[in-house]
C-alpha positions as a LaTeX table, in Angstrom:
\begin{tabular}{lrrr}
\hline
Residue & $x$ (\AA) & $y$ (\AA) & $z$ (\AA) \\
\hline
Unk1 & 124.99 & 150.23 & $-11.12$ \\
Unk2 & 122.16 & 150.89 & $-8.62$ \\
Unk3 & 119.46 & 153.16 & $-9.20$ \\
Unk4 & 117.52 & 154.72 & $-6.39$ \\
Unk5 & 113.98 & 155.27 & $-8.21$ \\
Unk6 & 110.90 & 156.92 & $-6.12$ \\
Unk7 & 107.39 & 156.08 & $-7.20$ \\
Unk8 & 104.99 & 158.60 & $-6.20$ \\
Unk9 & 101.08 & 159.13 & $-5.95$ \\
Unk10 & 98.30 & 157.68 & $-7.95$ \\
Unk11 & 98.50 & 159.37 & $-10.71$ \\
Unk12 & 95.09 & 158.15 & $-13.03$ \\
Unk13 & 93.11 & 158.81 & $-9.36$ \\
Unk14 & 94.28 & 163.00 & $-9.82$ \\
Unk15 & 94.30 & 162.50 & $-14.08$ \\
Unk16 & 91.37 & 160.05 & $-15.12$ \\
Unk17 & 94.25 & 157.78 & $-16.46$ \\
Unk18 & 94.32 & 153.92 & $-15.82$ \\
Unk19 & 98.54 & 154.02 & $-15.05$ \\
Unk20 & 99.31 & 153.39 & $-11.28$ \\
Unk21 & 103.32 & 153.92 & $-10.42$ \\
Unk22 & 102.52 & 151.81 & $-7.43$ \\
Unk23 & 102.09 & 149.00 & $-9.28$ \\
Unk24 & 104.86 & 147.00 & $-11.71$ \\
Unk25 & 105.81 & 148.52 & $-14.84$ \\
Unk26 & 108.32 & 149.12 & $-17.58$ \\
Unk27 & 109.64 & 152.11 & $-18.82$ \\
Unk28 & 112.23 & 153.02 & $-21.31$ \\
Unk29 & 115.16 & 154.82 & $-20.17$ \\
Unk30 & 115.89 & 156.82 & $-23.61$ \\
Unk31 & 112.63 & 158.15 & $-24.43$ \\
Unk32 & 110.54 & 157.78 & $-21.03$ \\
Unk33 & 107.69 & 155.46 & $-22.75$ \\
Unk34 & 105.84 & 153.70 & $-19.95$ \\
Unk35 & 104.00 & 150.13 & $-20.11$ \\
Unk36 & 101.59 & 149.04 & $-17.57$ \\
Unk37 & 98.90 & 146.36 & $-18.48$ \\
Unk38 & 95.05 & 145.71 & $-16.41$ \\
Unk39 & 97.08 & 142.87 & $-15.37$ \\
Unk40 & 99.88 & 144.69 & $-13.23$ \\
Unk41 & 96.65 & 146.76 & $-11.46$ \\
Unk42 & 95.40 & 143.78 & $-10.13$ \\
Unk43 & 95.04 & 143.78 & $-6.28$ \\
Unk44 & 95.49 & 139.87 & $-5.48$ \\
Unk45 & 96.30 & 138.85 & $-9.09$ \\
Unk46 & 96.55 & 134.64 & $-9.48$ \\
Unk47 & 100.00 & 132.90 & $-10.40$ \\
Unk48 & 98.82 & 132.75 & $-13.90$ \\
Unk49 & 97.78 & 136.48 & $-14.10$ \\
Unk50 & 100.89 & 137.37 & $-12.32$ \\
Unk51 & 103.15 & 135.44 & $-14.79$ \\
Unk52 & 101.06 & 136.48 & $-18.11$ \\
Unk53 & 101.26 & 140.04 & $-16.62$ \\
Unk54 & 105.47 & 139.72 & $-16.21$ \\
Unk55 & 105.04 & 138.13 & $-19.93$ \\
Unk56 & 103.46 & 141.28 & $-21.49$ \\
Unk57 & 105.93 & 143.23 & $-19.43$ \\
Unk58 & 108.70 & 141.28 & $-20.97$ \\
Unk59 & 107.94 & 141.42 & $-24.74$ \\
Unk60 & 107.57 & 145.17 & $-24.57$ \\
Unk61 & 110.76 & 145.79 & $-23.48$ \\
Unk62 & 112.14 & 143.93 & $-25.73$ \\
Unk63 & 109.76 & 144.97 & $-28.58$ \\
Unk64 & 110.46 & 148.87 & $-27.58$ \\
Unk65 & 113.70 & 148.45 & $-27.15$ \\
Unk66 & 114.24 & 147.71 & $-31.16$ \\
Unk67 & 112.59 & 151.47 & $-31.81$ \\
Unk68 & 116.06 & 152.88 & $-30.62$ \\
Unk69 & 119.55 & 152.70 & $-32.13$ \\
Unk70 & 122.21 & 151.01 & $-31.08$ \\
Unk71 & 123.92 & 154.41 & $-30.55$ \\
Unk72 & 120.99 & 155.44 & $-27.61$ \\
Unk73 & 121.32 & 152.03 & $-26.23$ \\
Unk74 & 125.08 & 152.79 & $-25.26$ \\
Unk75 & 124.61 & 156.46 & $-24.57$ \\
Unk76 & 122.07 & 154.95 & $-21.96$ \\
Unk77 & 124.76 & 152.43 & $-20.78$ \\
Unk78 & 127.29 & 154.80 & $-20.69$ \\
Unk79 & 125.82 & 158.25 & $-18.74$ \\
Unk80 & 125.58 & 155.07 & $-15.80$ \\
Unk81 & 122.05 & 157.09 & $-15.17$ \\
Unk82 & 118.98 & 155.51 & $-15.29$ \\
Unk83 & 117.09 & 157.50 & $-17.70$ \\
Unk84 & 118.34 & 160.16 & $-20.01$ \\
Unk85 & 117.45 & 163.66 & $-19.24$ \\
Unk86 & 114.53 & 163.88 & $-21.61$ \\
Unk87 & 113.21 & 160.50 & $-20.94$ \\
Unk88 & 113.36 & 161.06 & $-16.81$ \\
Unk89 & 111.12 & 164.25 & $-17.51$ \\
Unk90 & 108.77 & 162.46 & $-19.50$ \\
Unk91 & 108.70 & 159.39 & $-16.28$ \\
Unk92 & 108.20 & 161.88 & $-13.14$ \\
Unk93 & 105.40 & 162.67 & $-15.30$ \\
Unk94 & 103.97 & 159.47 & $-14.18$ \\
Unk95 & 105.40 & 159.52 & $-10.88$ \\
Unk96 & 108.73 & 157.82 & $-11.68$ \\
Unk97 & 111.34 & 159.59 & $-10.06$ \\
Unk98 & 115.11 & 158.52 & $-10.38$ \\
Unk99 & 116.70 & 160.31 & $-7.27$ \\
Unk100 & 120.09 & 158.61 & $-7.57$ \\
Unk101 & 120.18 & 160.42 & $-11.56$ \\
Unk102 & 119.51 & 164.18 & $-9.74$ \\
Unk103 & 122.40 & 163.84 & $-7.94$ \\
Unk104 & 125.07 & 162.40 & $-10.37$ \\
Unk105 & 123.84 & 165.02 & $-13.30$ \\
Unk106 & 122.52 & 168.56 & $-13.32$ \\
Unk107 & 120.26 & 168.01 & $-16.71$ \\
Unk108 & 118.31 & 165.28 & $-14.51$ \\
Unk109 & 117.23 & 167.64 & $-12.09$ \\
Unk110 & 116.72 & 170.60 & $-14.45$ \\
Unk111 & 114.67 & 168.08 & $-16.16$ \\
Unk112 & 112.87 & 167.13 & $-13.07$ \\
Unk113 & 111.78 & 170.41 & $-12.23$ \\
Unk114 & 110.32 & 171.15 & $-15.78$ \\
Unk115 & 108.53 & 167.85 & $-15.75$ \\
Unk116 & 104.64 & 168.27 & $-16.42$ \\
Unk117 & 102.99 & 166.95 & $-12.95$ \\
Unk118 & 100.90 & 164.75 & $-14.47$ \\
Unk119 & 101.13 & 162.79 & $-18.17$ \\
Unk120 & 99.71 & 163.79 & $-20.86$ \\
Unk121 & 98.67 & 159.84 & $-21.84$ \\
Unk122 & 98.40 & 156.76 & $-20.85$ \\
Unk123 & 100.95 & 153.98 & $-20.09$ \\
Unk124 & 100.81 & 152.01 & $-23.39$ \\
Unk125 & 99.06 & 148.48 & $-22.31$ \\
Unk126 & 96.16 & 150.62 & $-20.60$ \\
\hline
\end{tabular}
């Protein structure tokens, strides 16, 4: 499935954090953790920063994605959303807004709107 996913603002420019939604990332879908390195914030990074920086992006995933169960890794898989309610309230938080989810399930948006407007931490990776 396709996921329509708005990123929004700069949020460490309005919060004093390092995280930039502009620039690549990974988040988790179940519990709205967010990875960014100082890699992914370069402006013009080199080949070899931009392949280290997809690297560290890579082995968090799959390092985070052993912290959840096999039973939130298919209730992911099977709501067809792109994050679960409470983990899309903890991501517009950061900027990261999945529109295609606030359509296809009321939680989403009633998440959405009780989202903090800015995090409360960092991306992990600062």
């Amino acid at each position: 499935m396709n996921h329509l996913v708005l990123t929004v603002g700069r949020i460490g420019e309005l919060t004093g954090l390092q995280f930039d939604p502009t620039c690549n990332h990974a988040g988790c879908g179940i519990c709205g953790e967010v990875f960014q390195s100082p890699l992914d914030r370069l402006q013009s990074p080199t080949v070899g920063e931009w392949s280290k920086a997809l690297e560290l992006r890579t082995e968090w995933r799959i390092r985070h994605a052993g912290t959840h169960t096999a039973a939130q890794h298919r209730q992911l898989r099977l709501s067809g959303l792109f994050a679960l309610p409470e983990a899309a309230q903890k991501l517009a938080s950061y900027g990261i807004i999945p529109l295609t989810d606030t359509v296809r399930h009321d939680e989403v948006s009633y998440a959405l709107l009780e989202s903090p407007r800015a995090p409360s931490d960092d991306a992990q990776g600062g």
